[in-house]
C-alpha positions as a printed Julia matrix, in Angstrom:
206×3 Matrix{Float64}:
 148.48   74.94  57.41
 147.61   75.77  53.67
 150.87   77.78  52.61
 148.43   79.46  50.13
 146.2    81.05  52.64
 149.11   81.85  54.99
 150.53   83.85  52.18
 147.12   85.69  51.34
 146.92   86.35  55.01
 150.52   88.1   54.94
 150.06   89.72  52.11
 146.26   91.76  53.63
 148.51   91.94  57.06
 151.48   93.67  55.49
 148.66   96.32  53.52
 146.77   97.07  56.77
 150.11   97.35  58.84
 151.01  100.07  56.11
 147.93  101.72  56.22
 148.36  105.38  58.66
 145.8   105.47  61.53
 146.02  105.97  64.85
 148.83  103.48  65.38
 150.87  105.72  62.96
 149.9   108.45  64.32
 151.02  107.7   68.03
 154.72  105.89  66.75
 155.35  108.61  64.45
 155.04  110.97  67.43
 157.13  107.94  70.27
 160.17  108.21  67.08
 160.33  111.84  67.52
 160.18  112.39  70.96
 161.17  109.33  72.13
 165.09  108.52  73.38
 163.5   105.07  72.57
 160.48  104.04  70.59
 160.6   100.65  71.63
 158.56  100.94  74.69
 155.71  102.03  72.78
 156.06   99.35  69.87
 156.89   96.63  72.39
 153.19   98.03  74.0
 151.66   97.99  71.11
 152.5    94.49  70.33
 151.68   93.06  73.79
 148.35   94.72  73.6
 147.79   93.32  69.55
 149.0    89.75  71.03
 146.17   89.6   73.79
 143.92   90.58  70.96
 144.93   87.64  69.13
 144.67   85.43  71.77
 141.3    85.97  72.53
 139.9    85.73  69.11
 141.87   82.49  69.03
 140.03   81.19  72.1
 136.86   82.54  70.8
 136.21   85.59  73.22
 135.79   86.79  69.7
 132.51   84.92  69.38
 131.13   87.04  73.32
 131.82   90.21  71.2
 129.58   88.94  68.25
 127.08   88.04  70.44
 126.75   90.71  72.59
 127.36   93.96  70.29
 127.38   95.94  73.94
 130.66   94.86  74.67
 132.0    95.94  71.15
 129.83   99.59  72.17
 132.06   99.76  75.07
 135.03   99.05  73.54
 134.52  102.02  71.21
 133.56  104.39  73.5
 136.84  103.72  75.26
 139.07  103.43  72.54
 137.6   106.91  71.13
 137.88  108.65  74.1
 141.49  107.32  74.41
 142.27  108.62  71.06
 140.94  112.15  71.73
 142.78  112.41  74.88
 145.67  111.41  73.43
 145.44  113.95  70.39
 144.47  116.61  72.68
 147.49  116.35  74.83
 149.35  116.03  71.72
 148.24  119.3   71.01
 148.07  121.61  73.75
 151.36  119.65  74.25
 154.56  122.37  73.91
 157.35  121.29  72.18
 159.56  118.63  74.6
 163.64  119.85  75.06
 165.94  117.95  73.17
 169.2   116.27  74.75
 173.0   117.45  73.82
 172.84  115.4   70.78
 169.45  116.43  69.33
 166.89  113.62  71.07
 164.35  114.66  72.63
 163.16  114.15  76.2
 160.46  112.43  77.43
 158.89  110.12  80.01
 159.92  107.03  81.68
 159.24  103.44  79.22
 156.66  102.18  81.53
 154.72  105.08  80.93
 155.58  104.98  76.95
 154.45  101.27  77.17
 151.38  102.02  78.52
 150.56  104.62  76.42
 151.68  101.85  73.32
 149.64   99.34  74.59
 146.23  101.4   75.33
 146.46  102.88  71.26
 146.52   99.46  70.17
 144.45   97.61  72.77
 141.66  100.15  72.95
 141.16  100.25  69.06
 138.06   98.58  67.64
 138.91   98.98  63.99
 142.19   96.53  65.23
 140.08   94.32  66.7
 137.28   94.0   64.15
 139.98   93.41  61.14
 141.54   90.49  63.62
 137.84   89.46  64.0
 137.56   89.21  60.77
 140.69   88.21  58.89
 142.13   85.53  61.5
 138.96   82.97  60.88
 138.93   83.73  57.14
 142.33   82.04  56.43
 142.25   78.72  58.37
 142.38   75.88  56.98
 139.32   72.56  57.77
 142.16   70.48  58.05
 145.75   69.98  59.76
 146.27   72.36  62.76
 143.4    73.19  64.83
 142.14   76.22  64.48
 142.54   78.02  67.4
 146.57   77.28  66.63
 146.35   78.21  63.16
 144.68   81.68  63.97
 147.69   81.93  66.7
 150.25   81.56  63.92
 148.99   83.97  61.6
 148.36   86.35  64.52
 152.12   85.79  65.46
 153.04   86.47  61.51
 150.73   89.68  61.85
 152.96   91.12  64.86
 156.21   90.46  63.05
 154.46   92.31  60.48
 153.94   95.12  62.51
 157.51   94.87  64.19
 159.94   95.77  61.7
 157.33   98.08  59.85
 156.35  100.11  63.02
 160.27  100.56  63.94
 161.04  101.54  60.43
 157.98  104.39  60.43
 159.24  105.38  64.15
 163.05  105.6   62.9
 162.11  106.96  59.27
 160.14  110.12  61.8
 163.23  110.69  63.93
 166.18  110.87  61.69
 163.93  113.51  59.12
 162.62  115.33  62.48
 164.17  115.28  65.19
 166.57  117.95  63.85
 164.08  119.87  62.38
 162.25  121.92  65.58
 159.18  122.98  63.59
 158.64  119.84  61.54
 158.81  118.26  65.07
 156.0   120.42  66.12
 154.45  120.55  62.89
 153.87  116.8   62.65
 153.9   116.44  66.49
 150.1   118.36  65.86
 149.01  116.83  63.03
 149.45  113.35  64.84
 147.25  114.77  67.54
 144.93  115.92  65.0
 144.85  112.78  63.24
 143.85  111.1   66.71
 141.12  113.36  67.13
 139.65  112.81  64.16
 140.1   108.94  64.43
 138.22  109.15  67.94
 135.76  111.5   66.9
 135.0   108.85  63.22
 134.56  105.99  66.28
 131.79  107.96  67.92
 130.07  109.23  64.77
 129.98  105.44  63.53
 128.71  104.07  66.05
 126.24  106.28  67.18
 124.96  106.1   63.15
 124.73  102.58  63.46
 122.01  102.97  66.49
């Protein structure tokens, strides 16, 4: 693989991992709430690693092809956002255990929730689209393997930067009742808003 293009590729992968959305927006609320956030980042990045593989074996290519399927795929993601953000915030504020953590549901059911965010999101799935073909190389590695590479590199990315954001929310919040809230209603606002941009985007671009 070109080292140089592998490094470009990191360095757009790190910037988009950093950017809020609604992957933010969901882990920020998992760190607060949460005994764990790991269920919901290791959902996430099951859900980002399917992704990967099938741009990698060129499902990517069906999408392109047939813009329907892409239709679909936002229509479900968005509506998975809003209910999400709605829940979030008709949601009362969870107890919190002897030692300040909040209570919440079982892991399968934070994995779930982890994995639909991220594998339900269009805007994830265009920029994977778009960025994994972009920085393989004509020669060495075939391609499908080098796009599997610099997916893998992409989901370290989002590892360690996802579990910093989710421990970075819990040790400023989960002390602090009405921050909790506070933010625990702005993430389900900022979901909203996300599902409701998916809609209004692609029904503009009929």
């Amino acid at each position: 693989m070109n080292p140089v293009l592998v490094a470009q590729f990191w360095t757009i992968a790190v910037l988009l991992a950093l950017t809020p959305g609604a992957d933010w927006a969901y882990i920020m609320g998992a760190g607060v709430r949460a005994k764990s956030a790991a269920p919901s980042i290791l959902g996430m990045l099951t859900a980002y690693a399917v992704v990967i593989v099938a741009v990698a074996l060129g499902v990517g290519t069906l999408v392109t092809q047939y813009p329907v399927v892409l239709t679909v795929l936002t229509l479900g993601g968005a509506a998975y956002l809003i209910w999400l953000g709605v829940s979030a915030l008709v949601k009362r504020a969870e107890p919190v255990g002897p030692h300040g953590e909040p209570i919440t549901g079982s892991a399968a059911a934070q994995f779930l929730r982890g994995a639909g965010v991220s594998g339900i999101n269009p805007k994830g799935l265009l920029l994977l689209l778009a960025l994994l073909p972009q920085f393989t190389s004509p020669t060495g590695m075939p391609a499908a393997a080098q796009m599997l590479v610099l997916g893998a590199l992409h989901l370290a990315d989002i590892a360690v930067i996802y579990t910093l954001v989710a421990l970075l929310a819990r040790r400023l919040l989960r002390t602090r009742p009405r921050a909790l809230a506070l933010v625990g209603r702005l993430s389900g606002a900022m979901m909203v808003l996300i599902g409701v941009s998916l809609l209004v985007e692609r029904f503009l671009q009929h």
